[in-house]
Backbone bond lengths (Angstrom), bond angles and torsions (degrees), N, CA, C in turn:
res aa  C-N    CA-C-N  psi(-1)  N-CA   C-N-CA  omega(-1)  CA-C   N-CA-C  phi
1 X - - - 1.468 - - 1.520 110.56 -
2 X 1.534 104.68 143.23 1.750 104.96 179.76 1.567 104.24 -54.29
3 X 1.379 120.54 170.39 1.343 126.25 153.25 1.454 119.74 -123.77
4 X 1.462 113.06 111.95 1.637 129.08 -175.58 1.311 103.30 -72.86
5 X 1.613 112.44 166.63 1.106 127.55 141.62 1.443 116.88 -123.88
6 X 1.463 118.82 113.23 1.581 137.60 -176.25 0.991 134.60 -102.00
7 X 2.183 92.47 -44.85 1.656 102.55 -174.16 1.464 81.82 -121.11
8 X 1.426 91.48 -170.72 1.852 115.77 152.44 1.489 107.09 -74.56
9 X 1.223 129.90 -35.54 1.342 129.81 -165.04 1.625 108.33 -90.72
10 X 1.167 107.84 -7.36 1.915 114.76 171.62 1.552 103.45 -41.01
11 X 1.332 129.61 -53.77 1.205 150.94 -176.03 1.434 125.49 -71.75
12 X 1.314 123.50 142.55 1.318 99.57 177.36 1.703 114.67 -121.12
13 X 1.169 149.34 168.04 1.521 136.44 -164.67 1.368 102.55 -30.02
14 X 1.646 109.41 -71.98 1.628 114.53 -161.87 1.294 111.76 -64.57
15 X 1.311 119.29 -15.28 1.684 118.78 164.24 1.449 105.37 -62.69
16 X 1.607 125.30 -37.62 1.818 109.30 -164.03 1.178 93.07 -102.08
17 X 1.222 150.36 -19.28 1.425 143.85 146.57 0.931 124.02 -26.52
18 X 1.534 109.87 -40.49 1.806 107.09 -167.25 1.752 99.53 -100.80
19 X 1.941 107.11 -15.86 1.460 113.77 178.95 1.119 98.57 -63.93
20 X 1.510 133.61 -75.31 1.570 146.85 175.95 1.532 110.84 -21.09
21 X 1.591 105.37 -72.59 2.347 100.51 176.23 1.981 108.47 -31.73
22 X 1.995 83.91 -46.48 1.807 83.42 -170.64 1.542 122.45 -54.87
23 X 1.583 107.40 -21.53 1.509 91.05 -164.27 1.768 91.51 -108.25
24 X 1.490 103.99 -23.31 2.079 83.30 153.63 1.173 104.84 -61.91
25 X 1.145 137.08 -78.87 1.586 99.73 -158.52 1.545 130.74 -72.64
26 X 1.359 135.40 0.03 1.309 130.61 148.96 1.483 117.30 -66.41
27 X 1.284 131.73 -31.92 1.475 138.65 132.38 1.575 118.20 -20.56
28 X 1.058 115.58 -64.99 1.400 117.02 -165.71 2.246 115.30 -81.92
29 X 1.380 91.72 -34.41 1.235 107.48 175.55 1.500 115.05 -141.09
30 X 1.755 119.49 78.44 1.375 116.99 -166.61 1.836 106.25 -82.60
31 X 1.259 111.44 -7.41 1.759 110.98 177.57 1.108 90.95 -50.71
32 X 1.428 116.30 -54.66 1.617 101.89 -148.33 1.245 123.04 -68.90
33 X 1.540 111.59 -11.73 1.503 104.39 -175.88 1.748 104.55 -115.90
34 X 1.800 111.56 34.26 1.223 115.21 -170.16 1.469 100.68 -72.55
35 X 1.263 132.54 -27.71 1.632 128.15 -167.97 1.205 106.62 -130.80
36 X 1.337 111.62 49.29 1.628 97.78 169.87 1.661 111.12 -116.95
37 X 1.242 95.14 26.63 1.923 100.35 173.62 1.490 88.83 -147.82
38 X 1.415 114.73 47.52 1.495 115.88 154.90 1.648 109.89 -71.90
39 X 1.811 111.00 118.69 1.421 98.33 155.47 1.740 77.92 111.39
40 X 1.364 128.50 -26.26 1.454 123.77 -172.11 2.021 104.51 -86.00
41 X 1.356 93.17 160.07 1.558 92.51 179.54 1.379 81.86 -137.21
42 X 1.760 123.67 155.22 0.700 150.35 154.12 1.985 123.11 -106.66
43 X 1.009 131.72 120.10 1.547 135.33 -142.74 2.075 81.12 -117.82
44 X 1.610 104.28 130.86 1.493 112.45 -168.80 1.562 98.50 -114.36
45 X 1.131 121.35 73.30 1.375 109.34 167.78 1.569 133.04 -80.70
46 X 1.462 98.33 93.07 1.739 100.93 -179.83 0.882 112.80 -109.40
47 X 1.953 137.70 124.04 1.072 149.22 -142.42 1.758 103.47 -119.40
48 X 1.853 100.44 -18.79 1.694 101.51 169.73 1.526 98.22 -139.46
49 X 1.334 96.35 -167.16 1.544 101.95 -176.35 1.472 141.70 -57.68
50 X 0.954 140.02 134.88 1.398 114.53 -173.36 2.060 112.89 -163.43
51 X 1.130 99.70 132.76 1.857 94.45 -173.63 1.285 115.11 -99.59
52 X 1.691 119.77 -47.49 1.382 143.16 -147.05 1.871 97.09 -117.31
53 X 1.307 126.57 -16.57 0.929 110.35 166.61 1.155 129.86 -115.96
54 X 1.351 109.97 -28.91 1.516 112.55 148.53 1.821 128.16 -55.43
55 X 1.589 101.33 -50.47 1.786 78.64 173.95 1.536 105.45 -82.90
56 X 1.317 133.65 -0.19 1.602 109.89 169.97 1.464 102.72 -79.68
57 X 1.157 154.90 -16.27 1.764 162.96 179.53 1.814 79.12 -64.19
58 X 1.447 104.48 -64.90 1.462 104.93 -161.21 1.737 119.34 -50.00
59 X 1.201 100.29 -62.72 1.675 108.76 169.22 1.266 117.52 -71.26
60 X 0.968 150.01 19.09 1.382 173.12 -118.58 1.928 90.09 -151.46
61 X 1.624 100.17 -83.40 1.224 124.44 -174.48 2.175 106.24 -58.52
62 X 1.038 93.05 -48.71 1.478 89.19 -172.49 1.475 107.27 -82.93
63 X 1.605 134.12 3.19 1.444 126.58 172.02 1.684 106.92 -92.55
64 X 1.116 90.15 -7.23 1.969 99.97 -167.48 1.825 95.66 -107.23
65 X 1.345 104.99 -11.47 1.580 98.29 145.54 2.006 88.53 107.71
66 X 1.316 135.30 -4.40 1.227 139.71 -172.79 1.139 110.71 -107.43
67 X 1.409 119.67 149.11 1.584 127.46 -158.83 2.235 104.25 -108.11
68 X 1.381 90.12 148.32 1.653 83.79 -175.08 1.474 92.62 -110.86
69 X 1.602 110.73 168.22 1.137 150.89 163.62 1.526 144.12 -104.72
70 X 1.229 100.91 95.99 1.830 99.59 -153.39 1.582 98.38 -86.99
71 X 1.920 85.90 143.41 1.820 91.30 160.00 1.746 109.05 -64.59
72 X 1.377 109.32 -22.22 1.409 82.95 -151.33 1.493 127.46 105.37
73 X 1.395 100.39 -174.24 2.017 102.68 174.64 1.447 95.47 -110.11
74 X 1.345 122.72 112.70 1.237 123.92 -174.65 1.402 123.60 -73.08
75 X 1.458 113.70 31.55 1.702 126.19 174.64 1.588 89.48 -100.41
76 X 1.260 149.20 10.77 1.404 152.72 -158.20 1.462 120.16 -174.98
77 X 2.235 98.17 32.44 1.378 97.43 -176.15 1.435 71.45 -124.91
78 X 1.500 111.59 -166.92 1.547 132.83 160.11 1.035 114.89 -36.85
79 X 1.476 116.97 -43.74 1.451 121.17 -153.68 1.812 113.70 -74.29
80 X 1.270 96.31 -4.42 1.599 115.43 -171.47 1.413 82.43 -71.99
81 X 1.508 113.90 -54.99 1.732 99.97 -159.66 1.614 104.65 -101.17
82 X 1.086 104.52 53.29 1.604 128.94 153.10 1.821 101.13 70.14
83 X 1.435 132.18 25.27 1.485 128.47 144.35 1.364 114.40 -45.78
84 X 1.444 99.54 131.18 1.955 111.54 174.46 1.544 97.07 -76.52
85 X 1.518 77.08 154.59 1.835 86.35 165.71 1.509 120.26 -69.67
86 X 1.321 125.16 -16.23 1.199 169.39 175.69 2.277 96.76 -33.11
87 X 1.887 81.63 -72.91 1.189 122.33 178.15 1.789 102.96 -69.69
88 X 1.535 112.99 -38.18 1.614 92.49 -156.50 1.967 99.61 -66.56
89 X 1.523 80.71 -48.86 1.568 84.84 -172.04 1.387 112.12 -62.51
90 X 1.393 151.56 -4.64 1.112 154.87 -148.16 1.866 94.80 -106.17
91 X 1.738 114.78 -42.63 1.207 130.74 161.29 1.696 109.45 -62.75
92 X 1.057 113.81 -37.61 1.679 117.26 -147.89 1.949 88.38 -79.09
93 X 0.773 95.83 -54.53 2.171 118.17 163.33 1.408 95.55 -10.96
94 X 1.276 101.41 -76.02 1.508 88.94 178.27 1.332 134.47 -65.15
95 X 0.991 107.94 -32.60 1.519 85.90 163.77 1.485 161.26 -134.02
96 X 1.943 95.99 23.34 1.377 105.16 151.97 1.849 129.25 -102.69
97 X 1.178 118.56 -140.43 1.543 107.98 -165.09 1.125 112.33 -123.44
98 X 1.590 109.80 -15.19 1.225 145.02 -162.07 1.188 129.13 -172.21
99 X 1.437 144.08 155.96 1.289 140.72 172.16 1.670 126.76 -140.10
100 X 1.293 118.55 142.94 1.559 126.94 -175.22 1.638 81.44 -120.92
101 X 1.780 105.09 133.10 1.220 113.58 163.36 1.605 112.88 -156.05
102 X 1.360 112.28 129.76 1.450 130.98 172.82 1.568 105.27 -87.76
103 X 1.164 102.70 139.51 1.908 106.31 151.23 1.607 84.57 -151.73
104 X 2.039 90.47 177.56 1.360 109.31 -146.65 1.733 83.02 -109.28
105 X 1.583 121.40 6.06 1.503 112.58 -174.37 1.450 102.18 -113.86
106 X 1.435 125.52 132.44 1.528 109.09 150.96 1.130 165.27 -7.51
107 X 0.898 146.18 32.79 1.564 129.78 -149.51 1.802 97.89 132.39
108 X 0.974 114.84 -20.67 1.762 95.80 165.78 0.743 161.87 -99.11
109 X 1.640 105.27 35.10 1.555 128.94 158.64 1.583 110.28 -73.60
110 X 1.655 95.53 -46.64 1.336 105.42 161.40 1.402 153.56 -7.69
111 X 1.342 98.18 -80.42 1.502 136.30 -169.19 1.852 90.75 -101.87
112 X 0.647 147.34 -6.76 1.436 165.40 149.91 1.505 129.34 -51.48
113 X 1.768 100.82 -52.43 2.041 106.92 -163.47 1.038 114.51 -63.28
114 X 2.090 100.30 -40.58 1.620 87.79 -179.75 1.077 147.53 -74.63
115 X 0.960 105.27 22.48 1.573 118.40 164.89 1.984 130.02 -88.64
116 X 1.445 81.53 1.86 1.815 96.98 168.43 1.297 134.69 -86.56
117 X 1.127 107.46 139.68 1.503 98.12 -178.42 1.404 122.82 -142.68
118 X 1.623 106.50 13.81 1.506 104.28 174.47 1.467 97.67 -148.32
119 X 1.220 115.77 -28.70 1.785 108.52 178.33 1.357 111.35 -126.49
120 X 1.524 98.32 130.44 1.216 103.95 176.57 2.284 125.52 -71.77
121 X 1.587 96.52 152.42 1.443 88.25 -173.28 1.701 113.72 -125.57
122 X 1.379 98.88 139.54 1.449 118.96 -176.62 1.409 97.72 -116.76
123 X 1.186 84.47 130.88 2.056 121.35 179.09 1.511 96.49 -96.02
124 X 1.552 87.14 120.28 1.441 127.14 -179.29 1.826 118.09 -97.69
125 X 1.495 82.30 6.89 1.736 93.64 -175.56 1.956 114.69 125.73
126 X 1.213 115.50 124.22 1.472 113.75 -177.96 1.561 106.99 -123.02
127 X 1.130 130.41 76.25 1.464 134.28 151.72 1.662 94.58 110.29
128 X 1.948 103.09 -114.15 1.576 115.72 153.42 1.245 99.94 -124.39
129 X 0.948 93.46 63.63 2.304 108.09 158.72 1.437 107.22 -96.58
130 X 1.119 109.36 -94.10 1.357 125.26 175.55 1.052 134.85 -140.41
131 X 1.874 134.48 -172.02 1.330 119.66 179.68 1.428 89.37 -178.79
132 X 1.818 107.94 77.77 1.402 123.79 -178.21 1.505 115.06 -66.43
133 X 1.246 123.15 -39.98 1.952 115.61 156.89 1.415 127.17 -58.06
134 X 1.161 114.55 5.74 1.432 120.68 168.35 1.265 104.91 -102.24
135 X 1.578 115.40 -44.55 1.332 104.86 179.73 1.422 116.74 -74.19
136 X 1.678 137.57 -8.96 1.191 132.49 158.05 1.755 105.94 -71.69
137 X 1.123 123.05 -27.10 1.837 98.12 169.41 1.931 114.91 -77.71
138 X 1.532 102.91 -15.71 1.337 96.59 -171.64 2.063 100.52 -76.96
139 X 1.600 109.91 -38.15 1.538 102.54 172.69 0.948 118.58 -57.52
140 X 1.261 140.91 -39.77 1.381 150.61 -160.05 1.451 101.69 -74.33
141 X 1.546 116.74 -49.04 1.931 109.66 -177.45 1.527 78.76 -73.81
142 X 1.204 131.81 -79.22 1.579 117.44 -149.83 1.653 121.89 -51.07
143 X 1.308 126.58 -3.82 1.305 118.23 173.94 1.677 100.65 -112.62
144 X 1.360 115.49 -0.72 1.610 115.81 -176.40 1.549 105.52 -86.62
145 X 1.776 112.77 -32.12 1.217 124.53 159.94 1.104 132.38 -86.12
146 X 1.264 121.79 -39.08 1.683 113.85 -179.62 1.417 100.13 -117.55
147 X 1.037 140.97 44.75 1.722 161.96 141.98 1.679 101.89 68.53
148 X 1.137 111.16 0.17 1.487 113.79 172.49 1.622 125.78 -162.07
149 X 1.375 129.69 -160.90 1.580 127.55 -156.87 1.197 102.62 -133.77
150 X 1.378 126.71 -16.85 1.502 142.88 -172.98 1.994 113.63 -102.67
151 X 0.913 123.87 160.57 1.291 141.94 173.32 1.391 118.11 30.90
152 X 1.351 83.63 60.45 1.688 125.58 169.56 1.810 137.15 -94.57
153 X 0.727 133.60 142.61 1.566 127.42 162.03 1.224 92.62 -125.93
154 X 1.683 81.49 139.13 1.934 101.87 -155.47 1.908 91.60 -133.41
155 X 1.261 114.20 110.22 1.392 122.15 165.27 1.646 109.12 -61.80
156 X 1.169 135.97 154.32 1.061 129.13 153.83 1.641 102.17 -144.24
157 X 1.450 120.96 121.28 1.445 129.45 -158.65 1.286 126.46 -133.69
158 X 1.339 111.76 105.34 2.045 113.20 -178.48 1.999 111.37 135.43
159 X 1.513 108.81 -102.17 1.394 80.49 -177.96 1.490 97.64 -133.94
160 X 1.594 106.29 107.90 1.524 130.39 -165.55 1.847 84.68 -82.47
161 X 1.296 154.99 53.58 0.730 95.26 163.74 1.670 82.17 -150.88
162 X 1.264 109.39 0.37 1.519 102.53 154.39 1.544 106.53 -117.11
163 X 1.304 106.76 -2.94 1.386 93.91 -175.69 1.785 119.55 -57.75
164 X 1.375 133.53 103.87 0.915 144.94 179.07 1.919 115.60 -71.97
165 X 1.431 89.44 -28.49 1.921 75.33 174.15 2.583 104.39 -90.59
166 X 1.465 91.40 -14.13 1.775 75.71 173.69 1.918 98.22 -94.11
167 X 1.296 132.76 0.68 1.493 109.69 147.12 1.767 130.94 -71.78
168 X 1.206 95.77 -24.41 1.099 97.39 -179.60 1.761 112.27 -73.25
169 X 1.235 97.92 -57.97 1.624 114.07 179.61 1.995 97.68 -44.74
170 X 1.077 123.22 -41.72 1.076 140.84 -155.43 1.818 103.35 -78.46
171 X 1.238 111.15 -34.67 1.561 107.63 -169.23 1.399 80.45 -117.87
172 X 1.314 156.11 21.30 1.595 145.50 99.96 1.361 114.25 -40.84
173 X 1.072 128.93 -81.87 1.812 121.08 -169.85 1.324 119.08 -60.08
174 X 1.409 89.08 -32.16 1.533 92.45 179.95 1.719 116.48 -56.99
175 X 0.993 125.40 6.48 1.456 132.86 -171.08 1.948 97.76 -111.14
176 X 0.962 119.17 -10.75 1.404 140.26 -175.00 1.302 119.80 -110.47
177 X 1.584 111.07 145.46 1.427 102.16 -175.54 1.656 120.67 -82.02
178 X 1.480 105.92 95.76 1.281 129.54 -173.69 1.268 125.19 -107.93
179 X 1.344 103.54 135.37 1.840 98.89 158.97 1.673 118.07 -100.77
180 X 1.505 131.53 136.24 1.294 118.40 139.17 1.417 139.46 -90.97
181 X 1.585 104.06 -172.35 1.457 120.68 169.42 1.077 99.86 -164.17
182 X 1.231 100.23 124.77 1.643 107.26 175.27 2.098 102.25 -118.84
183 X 1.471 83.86 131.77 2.064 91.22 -160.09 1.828 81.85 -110.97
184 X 0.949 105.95 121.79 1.400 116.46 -176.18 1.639 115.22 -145.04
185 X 1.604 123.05 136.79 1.557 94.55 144.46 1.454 134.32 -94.83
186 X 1.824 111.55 179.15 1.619 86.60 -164.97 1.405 116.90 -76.40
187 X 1.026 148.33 141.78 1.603 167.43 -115.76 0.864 125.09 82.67
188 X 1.735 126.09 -39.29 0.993 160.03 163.24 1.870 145.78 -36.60
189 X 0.972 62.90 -41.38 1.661 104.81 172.30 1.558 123.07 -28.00
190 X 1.433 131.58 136.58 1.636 124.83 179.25 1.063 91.14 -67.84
191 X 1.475 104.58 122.86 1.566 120.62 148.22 1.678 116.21 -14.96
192 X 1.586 124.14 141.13 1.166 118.75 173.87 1.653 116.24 -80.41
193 X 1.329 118.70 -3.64 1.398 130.25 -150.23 1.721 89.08 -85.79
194 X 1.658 117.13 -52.19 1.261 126.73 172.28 1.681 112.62 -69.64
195 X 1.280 129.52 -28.17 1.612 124.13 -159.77 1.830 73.16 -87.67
196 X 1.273 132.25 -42.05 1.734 99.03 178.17 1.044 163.76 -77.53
197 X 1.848 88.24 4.94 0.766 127.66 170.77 1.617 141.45 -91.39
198 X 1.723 95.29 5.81 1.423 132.38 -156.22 1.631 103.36 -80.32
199 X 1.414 127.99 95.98 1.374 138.94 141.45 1.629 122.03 -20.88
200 X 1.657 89.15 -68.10 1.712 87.39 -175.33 1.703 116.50 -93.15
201 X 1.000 118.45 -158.65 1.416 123.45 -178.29 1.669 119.13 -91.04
202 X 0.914 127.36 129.20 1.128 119.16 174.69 1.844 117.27 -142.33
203 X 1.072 115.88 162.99 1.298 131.87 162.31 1.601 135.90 -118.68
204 X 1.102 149.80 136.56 1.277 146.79 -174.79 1.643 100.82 -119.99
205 X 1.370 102.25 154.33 1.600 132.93 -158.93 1.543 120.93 -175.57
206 X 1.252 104.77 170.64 1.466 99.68 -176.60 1.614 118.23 -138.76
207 X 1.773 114.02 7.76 0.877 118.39 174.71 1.608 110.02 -117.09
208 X 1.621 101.69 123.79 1.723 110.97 -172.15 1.670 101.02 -67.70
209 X 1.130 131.03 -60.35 1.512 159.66 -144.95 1.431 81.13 -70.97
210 X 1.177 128.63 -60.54 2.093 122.79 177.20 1.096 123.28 -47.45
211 X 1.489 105.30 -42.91 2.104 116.73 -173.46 1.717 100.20 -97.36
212 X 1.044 118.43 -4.11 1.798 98.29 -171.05 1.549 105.97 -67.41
213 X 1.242 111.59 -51.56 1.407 106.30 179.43 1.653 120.35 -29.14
214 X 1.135 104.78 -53.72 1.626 108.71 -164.42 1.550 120.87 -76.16
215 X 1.772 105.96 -7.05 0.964 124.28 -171.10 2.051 129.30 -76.58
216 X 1.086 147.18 120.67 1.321 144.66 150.26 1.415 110.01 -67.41
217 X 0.781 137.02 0.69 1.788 124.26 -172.36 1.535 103.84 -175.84
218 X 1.564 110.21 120.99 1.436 109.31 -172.82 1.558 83.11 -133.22
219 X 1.828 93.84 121.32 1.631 102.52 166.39 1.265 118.70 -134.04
220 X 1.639 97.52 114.63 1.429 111.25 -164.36 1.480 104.28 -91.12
221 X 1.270 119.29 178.78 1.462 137.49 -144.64 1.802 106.09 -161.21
222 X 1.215 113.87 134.72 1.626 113.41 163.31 1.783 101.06 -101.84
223 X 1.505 99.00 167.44 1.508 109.94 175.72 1.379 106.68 -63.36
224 X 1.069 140.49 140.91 0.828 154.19 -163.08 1.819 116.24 -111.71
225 X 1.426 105.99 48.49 1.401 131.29 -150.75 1.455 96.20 -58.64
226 X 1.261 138.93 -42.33 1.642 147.66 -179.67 2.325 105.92 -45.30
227 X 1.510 88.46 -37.73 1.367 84.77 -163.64 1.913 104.90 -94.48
228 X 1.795 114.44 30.32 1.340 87.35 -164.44 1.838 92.97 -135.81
229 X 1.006 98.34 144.79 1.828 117.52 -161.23 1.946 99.69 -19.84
230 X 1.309 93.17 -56.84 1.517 108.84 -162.39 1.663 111.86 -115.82
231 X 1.371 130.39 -169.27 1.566 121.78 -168.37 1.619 88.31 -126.54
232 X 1.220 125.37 -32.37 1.451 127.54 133.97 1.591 152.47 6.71
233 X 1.574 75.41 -66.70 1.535 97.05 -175.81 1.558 108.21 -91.54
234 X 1.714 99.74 -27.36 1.895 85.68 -171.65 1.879 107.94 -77.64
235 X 1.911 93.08 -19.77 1.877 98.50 172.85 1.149 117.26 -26.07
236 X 1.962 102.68 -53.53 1.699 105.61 -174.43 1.589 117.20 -35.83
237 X 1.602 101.46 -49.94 1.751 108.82 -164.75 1.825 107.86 -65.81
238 X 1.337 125.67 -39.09 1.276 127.27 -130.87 1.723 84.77 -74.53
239 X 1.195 115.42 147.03 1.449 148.85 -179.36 2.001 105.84 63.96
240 X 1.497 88.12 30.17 1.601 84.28 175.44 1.741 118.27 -61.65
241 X 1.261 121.12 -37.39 1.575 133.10 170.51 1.869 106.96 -127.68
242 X 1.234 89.06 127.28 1.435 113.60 164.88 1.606 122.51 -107.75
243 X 1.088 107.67 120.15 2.017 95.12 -176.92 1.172 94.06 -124.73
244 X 1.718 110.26 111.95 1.472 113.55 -174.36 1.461 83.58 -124.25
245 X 1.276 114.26 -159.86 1.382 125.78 -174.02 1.500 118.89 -88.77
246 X 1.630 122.29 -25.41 1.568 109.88 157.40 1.583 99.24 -57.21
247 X 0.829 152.44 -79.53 1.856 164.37 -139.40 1.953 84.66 -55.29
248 X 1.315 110.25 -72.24 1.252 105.83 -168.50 1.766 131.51 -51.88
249 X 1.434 82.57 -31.55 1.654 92.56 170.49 1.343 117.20 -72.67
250 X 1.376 121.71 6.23 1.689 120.01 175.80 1.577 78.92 -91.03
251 X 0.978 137.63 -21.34 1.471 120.60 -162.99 1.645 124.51 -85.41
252 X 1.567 125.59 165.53 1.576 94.75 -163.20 1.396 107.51 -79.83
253 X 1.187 110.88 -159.04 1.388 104.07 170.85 1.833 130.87 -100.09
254 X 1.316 91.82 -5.43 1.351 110.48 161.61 1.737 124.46 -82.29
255 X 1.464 115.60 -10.03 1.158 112.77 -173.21 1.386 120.19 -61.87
256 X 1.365 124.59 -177.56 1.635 113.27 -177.63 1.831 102.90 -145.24
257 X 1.187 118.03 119.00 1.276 107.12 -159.36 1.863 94.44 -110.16
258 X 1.348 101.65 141.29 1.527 110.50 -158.91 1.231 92.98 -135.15
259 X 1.840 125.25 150.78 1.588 143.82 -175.58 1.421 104.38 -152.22
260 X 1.205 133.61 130.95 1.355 131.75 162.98 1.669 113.34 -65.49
261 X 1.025 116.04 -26.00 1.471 126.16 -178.51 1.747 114.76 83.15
262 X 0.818 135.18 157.74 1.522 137.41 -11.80 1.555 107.19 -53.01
263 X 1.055 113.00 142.59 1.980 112.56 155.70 1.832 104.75 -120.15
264 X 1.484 84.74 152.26 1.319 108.99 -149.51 1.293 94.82 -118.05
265 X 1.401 135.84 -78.46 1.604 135.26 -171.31 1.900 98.25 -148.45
266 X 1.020 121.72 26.92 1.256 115.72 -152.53 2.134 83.12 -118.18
267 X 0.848 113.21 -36.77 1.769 104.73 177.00 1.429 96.08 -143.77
268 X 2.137 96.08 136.18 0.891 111.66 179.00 1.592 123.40 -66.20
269 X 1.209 109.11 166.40 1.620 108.18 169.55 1.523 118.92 -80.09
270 X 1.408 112.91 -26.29 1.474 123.34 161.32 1.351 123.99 -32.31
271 X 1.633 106.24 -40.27 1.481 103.37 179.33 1.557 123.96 -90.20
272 X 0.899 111.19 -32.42 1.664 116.72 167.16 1.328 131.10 1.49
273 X 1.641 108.82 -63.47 1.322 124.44 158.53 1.485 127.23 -40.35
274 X 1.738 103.22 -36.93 1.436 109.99 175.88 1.844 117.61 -61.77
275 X 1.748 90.33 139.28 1.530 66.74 -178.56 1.656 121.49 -104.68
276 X 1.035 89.16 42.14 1.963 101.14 152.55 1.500 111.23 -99.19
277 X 1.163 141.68 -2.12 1.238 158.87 -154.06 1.819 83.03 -97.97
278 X 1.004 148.63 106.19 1.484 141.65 167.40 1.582 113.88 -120.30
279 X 1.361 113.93 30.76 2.062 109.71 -159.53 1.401 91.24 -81.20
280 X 1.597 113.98 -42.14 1.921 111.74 -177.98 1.308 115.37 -56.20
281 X 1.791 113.98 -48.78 1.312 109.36 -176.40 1.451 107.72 -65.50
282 X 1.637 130.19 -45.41 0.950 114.12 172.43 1.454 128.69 -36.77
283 X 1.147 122.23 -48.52 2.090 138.77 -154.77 2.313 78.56 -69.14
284 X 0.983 118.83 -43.39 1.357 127.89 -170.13 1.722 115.43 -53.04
285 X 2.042 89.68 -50.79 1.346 96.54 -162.77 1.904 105.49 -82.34
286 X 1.218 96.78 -6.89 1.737 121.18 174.82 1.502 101.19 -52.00
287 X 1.246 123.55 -47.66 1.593 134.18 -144.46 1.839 88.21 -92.10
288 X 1.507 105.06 -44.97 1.799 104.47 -168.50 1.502 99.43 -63.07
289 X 1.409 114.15 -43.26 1.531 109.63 179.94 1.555 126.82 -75.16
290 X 1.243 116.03 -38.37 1.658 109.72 137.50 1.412 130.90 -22.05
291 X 1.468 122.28 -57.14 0.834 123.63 -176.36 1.529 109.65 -64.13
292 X 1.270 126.93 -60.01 1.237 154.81 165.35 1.602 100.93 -14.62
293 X 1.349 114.35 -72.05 1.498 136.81 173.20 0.918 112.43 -31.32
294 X 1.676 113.54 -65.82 1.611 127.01 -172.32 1.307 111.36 -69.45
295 X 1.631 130.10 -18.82 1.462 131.08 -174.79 1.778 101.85 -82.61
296 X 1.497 110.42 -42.72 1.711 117.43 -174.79 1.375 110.12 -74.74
297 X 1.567 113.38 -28.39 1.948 87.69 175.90 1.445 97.85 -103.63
298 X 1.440 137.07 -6.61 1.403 114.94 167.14 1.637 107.43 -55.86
299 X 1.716 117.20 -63.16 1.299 129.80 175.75 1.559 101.62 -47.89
300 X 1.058 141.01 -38.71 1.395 119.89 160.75 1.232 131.63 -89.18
301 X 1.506 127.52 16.06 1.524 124.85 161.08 1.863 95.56 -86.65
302 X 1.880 114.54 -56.40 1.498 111.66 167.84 1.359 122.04 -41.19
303 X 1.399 132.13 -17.04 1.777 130.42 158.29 0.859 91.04 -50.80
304 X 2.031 121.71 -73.28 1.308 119.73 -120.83 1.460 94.78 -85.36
305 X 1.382 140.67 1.27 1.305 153.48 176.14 1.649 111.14 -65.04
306 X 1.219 94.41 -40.21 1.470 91.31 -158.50 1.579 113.92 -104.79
């Protein structure tokens, strides 16, 4: 059987253990693994927008020496004249090696895989579900800096409640001995579906500037204006948290401040320079673990080949 990547939980410890060494050392020495997906295609199905995860899939694929395959703008694919995704990928099967795919709905990477039968597929993000390749660049800075994934207090700050890359990150640690905080306003709020699912301890609040102090890991979030009924309603949220450099300086000096990116008005540009500021190195360490990804389930569809 292929092996996907869907969730965070697809994997099991000694699977991201051995993912993590891989993308230190394609990190440290990427020649060496410049041609070892010579002859491979990777197929990019993004169904909404995307900058940082789509071209890291891309350079990802073309540093490991294999060429990608774009949907395109899907107002000028099939799907214009009403093909399921069902169908695209069922076509797309044939003929790449592998696949990265976004959509803007939940659950349809899902309800989707089985329909594969030669390349395996990694979810690039499903609506506000999740977005498990983000959460492999967010482990990778957080254990490259604070040497591990466990016995942490982990901020998570802005709009917890579509944010799809802090669920993901979220039902990762959460398997670890962790603390949260989730700094939210009310609307805002972590989903109850994940807080019941909650292992470690946590607390919810709504003031950043109170909890930074106590914090190792602050992961902020923009509104997430695409996922909300009206253009209206997300107005209410926009400049709900600001993390400029008074806010940050309550924080220790060991902390590590993390963004999936895009940011919008939610952290200043002032801080950047700081080097708790890690969102660039993160978007970077995104691409080594990509790579990483795409080398372990190709090498494990070629097991299951033989």
């Amino acid at each position: 059987m292929l092996k996907h990547f869907i969730e965070p939980d697809d994997m099991t410890e000694r699977e991201y253990d051995d993912l993590f060494r891989l993308a230190q050392a394609i990190a440290s020495d990427p020649g060496e693994y410049a041609h070892v997906c010579d002859g491979k295609i990777l197929a990019s199905l993004f169904f909404e927008p995307s900058t940082r995860t789509r071209m890291s899939f891309d350079a990802a694929m073309y540093r490991l020496g294999g060429q990608v395959l774009h949907l395109g703008d899907v107002k000028v694919s099939s799907m214009a004249k009403g093909e399921t995704v069902r169908d695209t990928l069922h076509i797309v099967d044939q003929y790449a090696d592998i696949c990265a795919m976004r959509h803007p709905h939940a659950y349809t990477q899902h309800k989707a895989v089985d329909v594969l039968k030669n390349m395996p597929l990694i979810n690039a993000g499903d609506g506000d579900h999740a977005h498990p390749t983000q959460t492999l660049a967010d482990i990778f800075t957080i254990r490259k800096h604070k040497g591990a994934w466990s016995g942490l207090k982990i901020g998570f700050c802005g709009d917890l409640r579509y944010g799809r890359a802090v669920h993901s990150l979220f039902q990762f640690l959460n398997h670890y001995d962790n603390e949260f905080v989730f700094i939210s306003p009310e609307g805002l709020n972590m989903p109850e579906e994940y807080l019941d699912t909650a292992r470690c301890p946590y607390e919810e609040v709504d003031n950043l500037k109170a909890v930074i102090g106590d914090l190792d890991v602050l992961y902020m979030t923009r509104v997430q204006k695409e996922r909300f009924i009206s253009e209206d309603e997300a107005k209410r949220y926009e400049g709900s948290y600001l993390l400029n450099a008074e806010v940050l300086n309550a924080g220790s000096d060991d902390l590590i401040v993390l963004h999936p990116l895009p940011r919008v008005d939610e952290i200043d540009a002032e801080i950047d320079s700081d080097p708790r500021a890690l969102y660039f190195e993160q978007a970077q360490n995104g691409m080594y673990m990509r790579m990483a990804l795409i080398l372990t389930l190709l090498e494990a569809k070629n097991e299951g080949n033989q």
